[in-house]
TIBA-137581 format. One record per atom (N, C-alpha, C, CB): residue in three letters; y, z, x. Coordinates in pm, whole numbers, plus 50000, padded with zeros to 5 digits. Each point is the difference from the previous one (the first is absolute). Glycine has a CB too. Layout:
TIBA-137581
ALAYZX ...
END
This chain:
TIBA-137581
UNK902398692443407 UNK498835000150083 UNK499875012950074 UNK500164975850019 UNK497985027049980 UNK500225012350050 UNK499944998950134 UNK499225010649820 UNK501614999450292 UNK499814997050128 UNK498585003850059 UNK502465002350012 UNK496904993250115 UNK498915000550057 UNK500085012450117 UNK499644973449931 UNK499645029450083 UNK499455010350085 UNK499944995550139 UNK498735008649815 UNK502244991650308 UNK500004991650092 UNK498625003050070 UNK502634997950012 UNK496775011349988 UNK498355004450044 UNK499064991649959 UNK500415021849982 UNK499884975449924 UNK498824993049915 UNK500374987950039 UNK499535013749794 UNK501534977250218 UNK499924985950049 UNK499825000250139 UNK501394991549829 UNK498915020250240 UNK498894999750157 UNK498774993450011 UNK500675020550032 UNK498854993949893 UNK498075001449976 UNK499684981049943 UNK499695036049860 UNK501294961250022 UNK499154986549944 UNK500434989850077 UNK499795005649765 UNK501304998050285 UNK500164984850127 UNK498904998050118 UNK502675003849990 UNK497255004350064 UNK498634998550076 UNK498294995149992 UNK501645015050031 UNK498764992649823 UNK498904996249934 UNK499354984050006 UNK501015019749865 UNK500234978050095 UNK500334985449968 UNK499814990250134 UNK501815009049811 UNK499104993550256 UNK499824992550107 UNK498785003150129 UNK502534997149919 UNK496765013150049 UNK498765002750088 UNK499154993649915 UNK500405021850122 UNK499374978849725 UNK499044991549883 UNK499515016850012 UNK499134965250033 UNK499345030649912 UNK499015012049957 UNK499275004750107 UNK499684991449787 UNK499645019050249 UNK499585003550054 UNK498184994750051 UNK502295014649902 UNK497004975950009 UNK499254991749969 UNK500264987450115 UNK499965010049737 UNK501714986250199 UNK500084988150119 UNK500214999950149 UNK500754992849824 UNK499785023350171 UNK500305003050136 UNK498104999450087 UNK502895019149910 UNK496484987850044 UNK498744998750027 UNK499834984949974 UNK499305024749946 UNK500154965349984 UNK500484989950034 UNK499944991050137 UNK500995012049836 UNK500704992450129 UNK500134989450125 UNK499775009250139 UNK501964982749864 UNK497695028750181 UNK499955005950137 UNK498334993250043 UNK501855027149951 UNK496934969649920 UNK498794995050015 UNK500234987350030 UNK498935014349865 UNK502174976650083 UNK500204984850025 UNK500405003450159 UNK500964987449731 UNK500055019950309 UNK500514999550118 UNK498415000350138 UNK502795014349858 UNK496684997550058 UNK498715004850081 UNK498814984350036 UNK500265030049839 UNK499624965050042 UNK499254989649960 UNK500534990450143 UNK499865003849684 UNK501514991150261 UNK500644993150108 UNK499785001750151 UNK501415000349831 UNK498525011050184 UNK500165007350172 UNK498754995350035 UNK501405024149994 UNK497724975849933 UNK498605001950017 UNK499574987750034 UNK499725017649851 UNK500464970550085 UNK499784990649956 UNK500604989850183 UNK500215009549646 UNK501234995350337 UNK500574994850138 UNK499215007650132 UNK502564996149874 UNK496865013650088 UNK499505007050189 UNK498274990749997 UNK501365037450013 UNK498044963149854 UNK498954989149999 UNK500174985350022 UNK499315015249865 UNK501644975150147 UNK500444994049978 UNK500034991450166 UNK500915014149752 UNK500085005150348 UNK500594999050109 UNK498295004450078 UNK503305006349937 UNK495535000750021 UNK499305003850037 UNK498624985750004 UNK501415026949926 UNK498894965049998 UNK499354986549953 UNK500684988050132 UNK499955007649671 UNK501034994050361 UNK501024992150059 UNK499575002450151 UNK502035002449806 UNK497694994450300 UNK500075003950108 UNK501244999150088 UNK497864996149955 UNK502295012050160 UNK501525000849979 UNK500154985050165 UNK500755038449868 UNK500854963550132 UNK499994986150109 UNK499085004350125 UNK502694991349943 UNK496775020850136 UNK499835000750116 UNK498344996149964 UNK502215018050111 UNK497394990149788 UNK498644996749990 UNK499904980449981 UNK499465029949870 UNK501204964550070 UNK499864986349969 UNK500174990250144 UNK500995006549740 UNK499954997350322 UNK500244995250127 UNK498725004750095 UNK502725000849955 UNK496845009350048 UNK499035004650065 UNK498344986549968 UNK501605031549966 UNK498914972749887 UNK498844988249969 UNK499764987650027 UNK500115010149875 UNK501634982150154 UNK499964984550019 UNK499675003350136 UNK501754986349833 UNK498665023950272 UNK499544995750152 UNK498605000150017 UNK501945009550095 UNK497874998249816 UNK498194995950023 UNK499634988049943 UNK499255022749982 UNK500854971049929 UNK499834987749940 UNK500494991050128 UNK500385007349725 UNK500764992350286 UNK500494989150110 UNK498775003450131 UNK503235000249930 UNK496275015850096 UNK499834996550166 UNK498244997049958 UNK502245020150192 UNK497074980849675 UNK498984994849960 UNK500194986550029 UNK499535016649847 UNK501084979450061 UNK500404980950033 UNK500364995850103 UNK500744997349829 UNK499695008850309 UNK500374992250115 UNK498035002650078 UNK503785006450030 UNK495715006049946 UNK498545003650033 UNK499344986549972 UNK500005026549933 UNK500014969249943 UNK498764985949952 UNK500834992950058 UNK498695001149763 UNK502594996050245 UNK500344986550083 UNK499845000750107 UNK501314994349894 UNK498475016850180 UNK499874997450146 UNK498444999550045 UNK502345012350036 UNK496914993349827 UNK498444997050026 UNK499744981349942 UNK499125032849939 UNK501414965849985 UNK499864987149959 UNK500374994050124 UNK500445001849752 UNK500474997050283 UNK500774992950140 UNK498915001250075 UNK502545006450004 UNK496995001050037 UNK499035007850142 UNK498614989849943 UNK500995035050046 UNK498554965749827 UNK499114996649932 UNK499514982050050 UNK501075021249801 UNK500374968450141 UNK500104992650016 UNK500244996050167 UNK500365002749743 UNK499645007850338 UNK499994992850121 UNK498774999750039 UNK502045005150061 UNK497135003349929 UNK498674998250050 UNK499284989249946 UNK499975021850036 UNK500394973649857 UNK499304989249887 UNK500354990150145 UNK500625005649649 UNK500764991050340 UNK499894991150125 UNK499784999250117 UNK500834997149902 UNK498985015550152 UNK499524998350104 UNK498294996450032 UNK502175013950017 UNK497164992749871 UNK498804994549976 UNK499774987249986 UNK499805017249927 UNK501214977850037 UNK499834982449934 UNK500294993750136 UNK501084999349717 UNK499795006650348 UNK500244992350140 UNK498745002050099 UNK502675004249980 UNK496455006650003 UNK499035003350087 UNK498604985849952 UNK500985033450016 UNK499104967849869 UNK498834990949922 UNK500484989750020 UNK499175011549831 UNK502044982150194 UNK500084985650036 UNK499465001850116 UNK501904990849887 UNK498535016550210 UNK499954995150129 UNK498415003750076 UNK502905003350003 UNK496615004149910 UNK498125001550015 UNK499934987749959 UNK498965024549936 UNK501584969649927 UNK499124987149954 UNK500264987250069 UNK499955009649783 UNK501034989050324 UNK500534994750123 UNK499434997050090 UNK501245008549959 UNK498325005950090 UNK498965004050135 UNK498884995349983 UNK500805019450047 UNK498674987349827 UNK498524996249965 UNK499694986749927 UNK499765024049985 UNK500704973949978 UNK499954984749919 UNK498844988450040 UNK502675003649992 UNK497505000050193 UNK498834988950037 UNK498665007250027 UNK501734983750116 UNK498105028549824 UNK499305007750033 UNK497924991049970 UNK502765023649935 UNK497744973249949 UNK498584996649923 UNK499774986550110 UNK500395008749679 UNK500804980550325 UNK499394988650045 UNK499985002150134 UNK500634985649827 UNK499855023650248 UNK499945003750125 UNK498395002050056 UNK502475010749950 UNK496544996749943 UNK499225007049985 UNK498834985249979 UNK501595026649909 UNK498894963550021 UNK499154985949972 UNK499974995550118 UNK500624993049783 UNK500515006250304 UNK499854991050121 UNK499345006150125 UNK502014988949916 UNK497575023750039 UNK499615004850129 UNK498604996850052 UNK501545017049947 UNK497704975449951 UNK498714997350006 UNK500094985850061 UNK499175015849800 UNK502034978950215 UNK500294985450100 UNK500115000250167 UNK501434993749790 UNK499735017850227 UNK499745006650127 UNK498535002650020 UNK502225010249990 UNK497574998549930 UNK498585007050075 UNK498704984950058 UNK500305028049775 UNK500024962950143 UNK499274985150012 UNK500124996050112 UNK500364992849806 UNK501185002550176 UNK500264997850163 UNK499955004250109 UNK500764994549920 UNK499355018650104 UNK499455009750080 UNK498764994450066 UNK500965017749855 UNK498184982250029 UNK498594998550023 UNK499534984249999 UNK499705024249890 UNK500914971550112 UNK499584982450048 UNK500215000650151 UNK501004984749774 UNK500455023350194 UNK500535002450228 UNK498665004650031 UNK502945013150048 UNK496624994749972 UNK499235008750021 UNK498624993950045 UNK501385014049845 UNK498364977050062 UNK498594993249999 UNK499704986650101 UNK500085008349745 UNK501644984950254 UNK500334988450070 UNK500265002050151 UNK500894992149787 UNK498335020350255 UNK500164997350138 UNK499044995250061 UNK501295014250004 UNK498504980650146 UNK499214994350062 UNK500754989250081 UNK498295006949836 UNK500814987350252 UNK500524983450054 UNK500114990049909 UNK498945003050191 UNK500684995249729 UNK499714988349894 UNK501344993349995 UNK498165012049845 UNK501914977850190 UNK501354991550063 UNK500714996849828 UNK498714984150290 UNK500475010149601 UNK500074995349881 UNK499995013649905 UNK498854975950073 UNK501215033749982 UNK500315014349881 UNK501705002150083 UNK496725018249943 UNK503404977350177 UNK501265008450034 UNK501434997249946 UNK498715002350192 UNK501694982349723 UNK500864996349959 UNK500035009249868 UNK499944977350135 UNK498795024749783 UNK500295004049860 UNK500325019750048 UNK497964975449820 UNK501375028450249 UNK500445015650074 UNK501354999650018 UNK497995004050139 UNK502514985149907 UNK501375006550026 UNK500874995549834 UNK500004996050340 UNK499464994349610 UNK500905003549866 UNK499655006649950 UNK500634986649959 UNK498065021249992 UNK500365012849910 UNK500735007550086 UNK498065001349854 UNK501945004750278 UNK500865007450066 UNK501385002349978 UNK498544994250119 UNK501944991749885 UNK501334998049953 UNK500184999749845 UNK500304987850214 UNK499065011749722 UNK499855001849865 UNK499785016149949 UNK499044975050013 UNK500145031150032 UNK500255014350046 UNK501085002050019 UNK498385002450084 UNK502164998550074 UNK501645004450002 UNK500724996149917 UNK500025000450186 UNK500564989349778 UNK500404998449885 UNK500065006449859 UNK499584986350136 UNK499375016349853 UNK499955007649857 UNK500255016550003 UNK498204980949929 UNK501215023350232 UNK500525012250051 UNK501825002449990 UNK497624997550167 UNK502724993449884 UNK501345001749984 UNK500764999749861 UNK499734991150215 UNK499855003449704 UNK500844996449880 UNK499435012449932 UNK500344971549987 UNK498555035350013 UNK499415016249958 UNK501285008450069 UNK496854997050020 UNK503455003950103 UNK500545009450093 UNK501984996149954 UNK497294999150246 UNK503054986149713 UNK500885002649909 UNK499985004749874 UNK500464987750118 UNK498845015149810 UNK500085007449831 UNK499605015750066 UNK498834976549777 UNK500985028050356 UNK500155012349974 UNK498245008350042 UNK502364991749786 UNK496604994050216 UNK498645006149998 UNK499885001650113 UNK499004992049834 UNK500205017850215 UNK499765005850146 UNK498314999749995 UNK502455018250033 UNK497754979750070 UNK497674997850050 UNK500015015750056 UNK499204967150156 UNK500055039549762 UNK499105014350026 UNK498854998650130 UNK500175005149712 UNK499584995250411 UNK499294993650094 UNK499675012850075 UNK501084975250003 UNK498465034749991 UNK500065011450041 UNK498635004450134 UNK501365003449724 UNK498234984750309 UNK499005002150084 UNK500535007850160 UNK498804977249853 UNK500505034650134 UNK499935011850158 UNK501615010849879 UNK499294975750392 UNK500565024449530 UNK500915007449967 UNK499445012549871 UNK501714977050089 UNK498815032849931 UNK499115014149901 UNK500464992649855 UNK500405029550167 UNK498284974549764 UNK499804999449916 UNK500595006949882 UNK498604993250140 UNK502174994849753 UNK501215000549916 UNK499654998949841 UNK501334989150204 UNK497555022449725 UNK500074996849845 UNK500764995749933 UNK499135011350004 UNK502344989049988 UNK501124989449983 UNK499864989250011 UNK501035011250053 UNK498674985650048 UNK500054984050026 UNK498284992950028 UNK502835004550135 UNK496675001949861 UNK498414994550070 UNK498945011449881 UNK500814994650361 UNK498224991449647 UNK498645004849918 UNK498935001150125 UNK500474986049739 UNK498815024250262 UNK498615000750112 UNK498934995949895 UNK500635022150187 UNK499344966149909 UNK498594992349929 UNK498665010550064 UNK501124968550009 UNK498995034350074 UNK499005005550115 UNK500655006450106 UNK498524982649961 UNK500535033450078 UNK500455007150132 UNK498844994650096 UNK501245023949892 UNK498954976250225 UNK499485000550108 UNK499535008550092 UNK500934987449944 UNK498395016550124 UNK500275010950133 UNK500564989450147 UNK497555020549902 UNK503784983950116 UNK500224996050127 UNK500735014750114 UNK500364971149860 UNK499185027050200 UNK500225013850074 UNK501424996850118 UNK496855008249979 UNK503204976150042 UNK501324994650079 UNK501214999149954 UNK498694989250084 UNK501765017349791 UNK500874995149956 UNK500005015449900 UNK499804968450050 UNK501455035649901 UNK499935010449848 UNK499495000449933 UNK501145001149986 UNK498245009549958 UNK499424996249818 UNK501175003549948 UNK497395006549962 UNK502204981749916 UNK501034996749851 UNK501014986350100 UNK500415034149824 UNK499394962950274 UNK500374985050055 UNK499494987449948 UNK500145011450182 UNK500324980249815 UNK500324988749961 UNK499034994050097 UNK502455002449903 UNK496154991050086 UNK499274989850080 UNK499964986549953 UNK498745017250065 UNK501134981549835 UNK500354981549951 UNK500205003549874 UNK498424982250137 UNK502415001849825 UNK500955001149900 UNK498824979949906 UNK503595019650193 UNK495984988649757 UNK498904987549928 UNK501344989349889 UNK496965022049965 UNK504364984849984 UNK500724996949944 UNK500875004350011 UNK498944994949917 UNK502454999450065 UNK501215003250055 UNK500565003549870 UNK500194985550217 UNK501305024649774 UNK499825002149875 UNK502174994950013 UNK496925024549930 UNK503494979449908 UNK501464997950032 UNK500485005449945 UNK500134984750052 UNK501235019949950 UNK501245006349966 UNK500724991249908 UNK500125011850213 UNK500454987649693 UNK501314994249963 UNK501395010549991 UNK498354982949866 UNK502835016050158 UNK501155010650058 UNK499415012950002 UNK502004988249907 UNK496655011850173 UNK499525012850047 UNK499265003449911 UNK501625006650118 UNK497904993549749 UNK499334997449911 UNK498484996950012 UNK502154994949941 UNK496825008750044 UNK498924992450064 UNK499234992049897 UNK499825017450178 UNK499864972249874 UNK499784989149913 UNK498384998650016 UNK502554987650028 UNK496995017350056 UNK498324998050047 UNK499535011050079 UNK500174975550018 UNK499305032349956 UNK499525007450138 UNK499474991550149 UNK499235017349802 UNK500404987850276 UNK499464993850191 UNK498585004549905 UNK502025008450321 UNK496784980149713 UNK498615011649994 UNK499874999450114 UNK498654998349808 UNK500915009950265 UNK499735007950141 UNK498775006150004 UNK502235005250027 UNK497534997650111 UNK498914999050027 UNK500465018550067 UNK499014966050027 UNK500475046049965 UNK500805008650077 UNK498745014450059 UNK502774991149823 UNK497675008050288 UNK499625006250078 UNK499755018449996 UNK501024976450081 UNK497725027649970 UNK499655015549956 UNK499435005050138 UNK499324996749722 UNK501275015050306 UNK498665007750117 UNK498914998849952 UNK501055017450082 UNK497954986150034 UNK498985000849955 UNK498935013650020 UNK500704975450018 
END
């Protein structure tokens, strides 16, 4: 056997174990490919501070609607507690408003039944007391008699049927009260018609 050229099994050992020059190119594009692939990958990925950053906003979004929801639902009830207790107050409002044309009756039977007449004076004093009576059980639910006669004149509470000239007294005063009017818990249930007074 002929001997070898120790040069030459240098040069072809390398050869060998580097491969071709083809693969070396190759694989430095796979390597490149790779690098590339992982920084897109890491660039796709958001990193922990940005993600954490993101849940605190998510969390302090979600405590925001719960605390508007919360806030939300209290007013619901507190509204609901207000509407009971109007529909409470007011409740006798309408029939309050029916009976007032009974007073005003009685009123006016008093009114008519005066004189000596020995045989009118027994039935005078029962509507009287029939009156008070019904005055009172009004003045328990809350209704108040509007009666505003010698007192200035209240668009709130009083209708002017008619001005006057009285020169003894204020204009926009109160000279007669043709109808009495009422309140329910301050509420007004009737206007006073009045009669009210003007310079002249």
């Amino acid at each position: 056997m002929a001997e070898q050229d120790p040069k030459q099994n240098e040069t072809e050992s390398p050869q060998v174990e580097n491969g071709s020059p083809e693969s070396k190119v190759d694989g430095a594009e796979e390597v490149v490919a790779a690098e590339a692939a992982g920084s897109a990958e890491t660039a796709d990925e958001p990193s922990l501070e940005e993600e954490v950053t993101h849940l605190q906003e998510d969390l302090a979004a979600a405590r925001d609607a719960a605390l508007r929801a919360q806030a939300d639902a209290q007013n619901v009830k507190r509204r609901a507690e207000q509407d009971v207790e109007k529909a409470r107050k007011f409740a006798l409002e309408r029939f309050a408003g029916e009976l007032l044309p009974v007073v005003d009756n009685l009123e006016r039977a008093l009114e008519s039944a005066t004189g000596d007449d020995e045989a009118i004076k027994p039935i005078a004093e029962g509507v009287e007391l029939t009156l008070k009576s019904f005055l009172d059980v009004l003045g328990k639910q809350n209704i108040e008699v509007v009666d505003p006669d010698g007192e200035p004149f209240d668009p709130n509470l009083h209708q002017a049927m008619s001005m006057v000239e009285n020169n003894e007294v204020e204009p926009n005063t109160v000279i007669a009260v043709m109808q009495k009017g009422y309140t329910l818990n301050g509420r007004l249930i009737r206007p006073a018609m009045v009669m009210v007074s003007k310079s002249s």
